[in-house]
N, C-alpha and C positions, 0 to 999 in steps of 0.2 A: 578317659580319652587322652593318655599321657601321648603317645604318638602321633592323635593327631595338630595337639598341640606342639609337636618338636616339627614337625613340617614345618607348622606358618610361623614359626619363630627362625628354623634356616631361613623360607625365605624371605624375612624381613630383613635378614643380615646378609641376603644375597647368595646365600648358600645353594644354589639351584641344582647342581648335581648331587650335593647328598639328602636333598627335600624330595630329589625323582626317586632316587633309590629307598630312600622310607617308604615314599608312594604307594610305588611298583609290590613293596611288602605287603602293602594295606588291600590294594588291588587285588594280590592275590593270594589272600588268606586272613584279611581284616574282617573282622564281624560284621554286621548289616549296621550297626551303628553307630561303627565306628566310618564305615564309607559316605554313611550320610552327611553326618558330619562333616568329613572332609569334602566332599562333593558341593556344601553351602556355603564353608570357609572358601576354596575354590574360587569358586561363582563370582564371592563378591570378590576375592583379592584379582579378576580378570582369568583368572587361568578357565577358559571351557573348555579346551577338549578336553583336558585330565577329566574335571568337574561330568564331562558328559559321559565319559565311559566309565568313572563311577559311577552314575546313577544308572545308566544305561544297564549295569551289569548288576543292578541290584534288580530291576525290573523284570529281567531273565528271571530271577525267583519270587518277586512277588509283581505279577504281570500289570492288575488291576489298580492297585495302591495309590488314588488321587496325589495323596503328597508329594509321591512320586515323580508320578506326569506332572504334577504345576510345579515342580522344580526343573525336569526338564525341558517342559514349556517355556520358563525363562529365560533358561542357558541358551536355548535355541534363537529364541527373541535375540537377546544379545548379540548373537552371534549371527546376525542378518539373516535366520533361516527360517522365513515367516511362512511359509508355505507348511514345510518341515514341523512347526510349533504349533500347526492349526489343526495337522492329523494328529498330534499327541492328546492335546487338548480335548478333543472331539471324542476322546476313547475312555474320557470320565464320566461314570456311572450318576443319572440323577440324585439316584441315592448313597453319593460320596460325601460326606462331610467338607469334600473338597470342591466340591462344583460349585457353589457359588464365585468361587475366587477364581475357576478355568470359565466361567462365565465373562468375568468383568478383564481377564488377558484374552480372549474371543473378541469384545465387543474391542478392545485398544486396536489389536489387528487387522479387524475388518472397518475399523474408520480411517486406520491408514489406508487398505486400499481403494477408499471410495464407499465401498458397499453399506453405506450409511443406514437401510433400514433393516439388515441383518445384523449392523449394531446396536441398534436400538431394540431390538427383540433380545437379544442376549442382555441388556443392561436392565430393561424390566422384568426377564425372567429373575436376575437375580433380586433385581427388590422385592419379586416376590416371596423371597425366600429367606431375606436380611431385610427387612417393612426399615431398619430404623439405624443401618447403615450407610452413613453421609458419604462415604466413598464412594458411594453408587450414584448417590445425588451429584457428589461432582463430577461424576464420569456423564452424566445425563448432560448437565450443564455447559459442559466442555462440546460436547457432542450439537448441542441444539445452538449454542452462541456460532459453530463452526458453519450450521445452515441455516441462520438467520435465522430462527424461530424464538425471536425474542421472550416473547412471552413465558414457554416453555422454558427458557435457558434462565429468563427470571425467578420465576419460580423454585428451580432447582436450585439455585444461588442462593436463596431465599432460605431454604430448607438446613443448608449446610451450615450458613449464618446464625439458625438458632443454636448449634454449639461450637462453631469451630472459624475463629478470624483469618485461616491459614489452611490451606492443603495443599501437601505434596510439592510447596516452596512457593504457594503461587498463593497471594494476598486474594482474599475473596469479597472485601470490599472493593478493592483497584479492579478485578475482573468484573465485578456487576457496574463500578464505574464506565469504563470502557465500553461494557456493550450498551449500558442505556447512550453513551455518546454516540457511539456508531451508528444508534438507531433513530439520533436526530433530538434524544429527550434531556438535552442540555443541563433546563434546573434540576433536575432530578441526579443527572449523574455528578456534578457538584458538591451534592451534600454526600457523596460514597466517597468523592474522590477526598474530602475532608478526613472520612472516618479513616479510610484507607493511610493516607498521611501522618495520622494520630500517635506519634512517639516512633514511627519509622518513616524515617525520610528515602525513596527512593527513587531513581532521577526517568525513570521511563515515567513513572505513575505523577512524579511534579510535572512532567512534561505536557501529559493527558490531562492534567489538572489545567492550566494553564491555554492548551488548545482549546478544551471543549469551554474556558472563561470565553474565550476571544469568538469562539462561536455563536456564543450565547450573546453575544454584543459586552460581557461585560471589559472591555476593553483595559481598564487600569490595573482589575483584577489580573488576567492577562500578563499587563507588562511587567510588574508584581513579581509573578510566578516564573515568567521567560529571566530574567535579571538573578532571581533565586537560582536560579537552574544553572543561567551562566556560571555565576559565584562558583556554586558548586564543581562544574565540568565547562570548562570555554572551549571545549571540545565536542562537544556536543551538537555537530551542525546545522541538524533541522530546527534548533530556537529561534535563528539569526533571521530569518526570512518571514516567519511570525512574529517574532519581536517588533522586525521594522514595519509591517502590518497594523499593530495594534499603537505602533505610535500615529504612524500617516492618518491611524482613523479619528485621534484624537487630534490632528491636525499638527503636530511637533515634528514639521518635514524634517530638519536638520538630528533631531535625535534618531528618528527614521534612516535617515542616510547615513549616519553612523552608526548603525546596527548593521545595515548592508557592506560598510567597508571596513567590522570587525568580523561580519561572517565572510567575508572573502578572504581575511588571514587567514584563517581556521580551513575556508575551504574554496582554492582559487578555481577551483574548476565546477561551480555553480552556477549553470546560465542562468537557472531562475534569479540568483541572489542579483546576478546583472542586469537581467532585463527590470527587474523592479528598481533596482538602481537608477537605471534609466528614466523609468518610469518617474521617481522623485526628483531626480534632479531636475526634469523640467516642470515640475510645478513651484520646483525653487527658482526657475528662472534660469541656471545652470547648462545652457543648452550645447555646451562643445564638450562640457562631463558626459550630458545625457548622449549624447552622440556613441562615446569612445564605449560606457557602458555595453547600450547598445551592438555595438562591431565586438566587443569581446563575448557579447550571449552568440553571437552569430558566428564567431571564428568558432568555438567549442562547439555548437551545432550547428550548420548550414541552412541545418531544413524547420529553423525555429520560425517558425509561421509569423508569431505575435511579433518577436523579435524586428523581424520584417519590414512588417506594416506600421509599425511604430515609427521605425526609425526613414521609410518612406513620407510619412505625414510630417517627419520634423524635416525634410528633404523641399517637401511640396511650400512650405512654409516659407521657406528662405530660396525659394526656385532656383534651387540646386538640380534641375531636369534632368542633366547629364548621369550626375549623381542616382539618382532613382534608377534611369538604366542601368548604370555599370553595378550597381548591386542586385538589380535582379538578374542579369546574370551569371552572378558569381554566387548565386543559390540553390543548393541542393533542390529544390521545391518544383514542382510541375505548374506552368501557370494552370493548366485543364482543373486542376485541384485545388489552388488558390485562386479561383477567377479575381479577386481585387487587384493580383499581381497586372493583370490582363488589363483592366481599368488605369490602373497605375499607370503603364506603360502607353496605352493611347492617349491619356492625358498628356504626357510626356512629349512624347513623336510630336502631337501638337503644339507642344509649345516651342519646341526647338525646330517647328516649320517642316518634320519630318511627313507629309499630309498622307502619304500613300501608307505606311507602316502604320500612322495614327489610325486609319480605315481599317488598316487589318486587323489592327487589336481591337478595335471597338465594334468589329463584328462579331469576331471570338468571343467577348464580352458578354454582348447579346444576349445570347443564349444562355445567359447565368443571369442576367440584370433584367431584362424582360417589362419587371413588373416593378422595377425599381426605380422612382420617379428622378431619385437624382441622377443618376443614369443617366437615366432617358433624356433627361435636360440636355448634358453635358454631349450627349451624341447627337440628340436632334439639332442644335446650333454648330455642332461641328460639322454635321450633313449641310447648314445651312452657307456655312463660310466657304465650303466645297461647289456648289452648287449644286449637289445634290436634292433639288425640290420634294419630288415624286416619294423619294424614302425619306426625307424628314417630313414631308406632312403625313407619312404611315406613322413616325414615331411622336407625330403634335397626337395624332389621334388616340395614339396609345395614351399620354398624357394627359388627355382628359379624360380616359375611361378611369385613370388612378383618382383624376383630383377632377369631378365635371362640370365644379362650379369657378374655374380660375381661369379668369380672365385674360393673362397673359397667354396661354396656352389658345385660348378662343380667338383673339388677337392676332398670332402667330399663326396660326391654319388657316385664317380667313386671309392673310397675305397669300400664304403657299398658294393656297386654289387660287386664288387671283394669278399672282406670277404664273400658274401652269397654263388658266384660259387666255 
């Protein structure tokens, strides 16, 4: 195979017009084995259309030939012609030596597009035919982790793991970690993400080690793993917002807030890393921090709901009224869809003596708050300051349907009706 070795040695040196011209030789008067050949070298150095019309034109004489087809089955693959690789495929004989393997590039194909249980029928057809080939297991396991069928995906995992720590670059302890995490079984996936770790350190699988600690409440474990991680990559920006998580829970606000304003170096346009920012500074007491926090998660998003209502409550706090207006509406957000906003604002009107807008909102309200006693309070006393009798002793009534033993409430309705008679 001296010629087909003078191609890929031109083009390794870039020779690319006299590697066609050998080609073009081989193409058209090369032996069947020496085309194959070069058709696989090909393949993998990227060249497929040459790789394709060699195999292509080996096929014109041996039509049938599995090798064949699952070599051009991949070229095809490759070369985004999935349709195209699925008729190749399809036209290998049960009884090919090769069908197993157009079995298990069938079932890759049809779970990209979806058709998940015509891939699963092709991946157990092949184990029925390879019992004790772990490729298949992992192709199972890949396939079942993708539809949640934990169970099934464990197992598969499971099988692969009695000989092999590693398939196709993908840690198969870090994969069974991950899915037991994903499925909520915290201790368990722990001890994988251990194993998984064991002499290779790699920063997606420390990272999943380290979330699913923080899930599982082990919280030091966690800060531990988030700080290893950093060391490793301070670029890495989804640690920063878990890091400062697993502090706040062990109660270390200020190491917490400086996890938040070393993931905003890393990554300033994180409304979450701000809005939890926020969130910490005001239980440090920090409240013109927790503020600006606050208005920079809400400059980056408009329509940050939580953002919001947050920085509303720190508003209502120091009756800044004005304030609560002017940032609801300078918000992306529909009050019909946030009714607190709606509350927010009749609160508001009311206190700034606004009484005709305060009634508008707190009817709008209404109908979202109903059954909401503190609501109801806050409306039925604003009905009462108005002199609206008739509809705050419908909203006393309502009030004692929530709560039927409170007094104040009984109290309250027993004036109304009097004032009405």
């Amino acid at each position: 195979m001296e010629r087909v070795n003078k191609i890929i040695n031109m083009l390794e040196q870039g020779q690319h017009k006299e590697a066609l011209d050998e080609y073009n030789l081989i193409l058209k008067s090369g032996l069947p084995e020496e085309k194959f050949l070069l058709g696989e070298e090909l393949y993998q150095y990227g060249f497929l259309d040459e790789a394709k019309i060699l195999i292509e034109s080996l096929l014109e004489i041996y039509p049938e030939e599995g090798e064949l087809l699952v070599l051009l089955g991949e070229i095809l693959v490759e070369a985004g012609e999935e349709e195209e690789a699925i008729l190749v495929l399809e036209r290998i004989s049960e009884q090919d030596a090769n069908f197993a393997q157009s079995l298990l590039l069938l079932a890759d194909l049809y779970q990209l597009q979806g058709l998940y249980e015509v891939c699963e029928r092709k991946l157990l057809k092949a184990k029925k035919i390879l019992p004790n080939e772990i490729i298949i297991d992992f192709a199972l396991g890949e396939l079942y982790g993708e539809l949640g069928e934990i169970a099934k995906a464990r197992n598969a995992y499971e099988t692969v793991l009695t000989e092999e720590n590693e398939m196709a670059g993908i840690n198969i302890h870090g994969r069974m970690a991950d899915l037991l995490s994903g499925s909520g079984a915290f201790e368990e996936a722990l001890a994988y993400y251990d194993k998984a770790l064991d002499g290779k350190l790699e920063i997606n699988t420390l990272f999943g080690y380290a979330f699913t600690a923080l899930q599982a409440g082990y919280n030091r474990t966690a800060i531990e793993k988030f700080n290893e991680l950093k060391a490793l990559d301070p670029e890495y920006h989804s640690l920063y917002l878990h890091l400062a998580i697993g502090y706040e829970r062990e109660e270390e606000l200020e190491n917490s807030l400086n996890a938040i304003q070393e993931g905003l170096k890393q990554d300033e346009f994180n409304k979450e890393l701000f809005f939890y920012g926020g969130k910490t500074a005001l239980k440090l007491g920090k409240e013109a921090d927790a503020e600006q926090y606050f208005r920079e998660s809400l400059a980056l998003d408009p329509g940050f709901t939580e953002a919001a209502l947050m920085l509303n409550k720190l508003f209502f706090q120091k009756e800044r009224y004005e304030d609560v207006l002017e940032l609801i509406s300078q918000l992306d957000i529909i009050e019909d869809e946030e009714p607190q906003l709606l509350w927010d604002s009749a609160l508001s009107f009311q206190k700034l003596e606004e009484y005709s807008y305060a009634l508008d909102k707190y009817e709008s309200a209404y109908t979202f708050f109903k059954n909401n006693e503190a609501f109801l309070l806050d409306y039925g006393y604003f009905l009462i300051e108005e002199g609206k009798t008739d509809r705050a002793a419908e909203i006393f009534k309502q009030l004692l349907i929530e709560d039927p033993t409170n007094a104040e409430y009984m109290e309250m309705l027993e004036r109304l009706i009097d004032v009405k008679d």
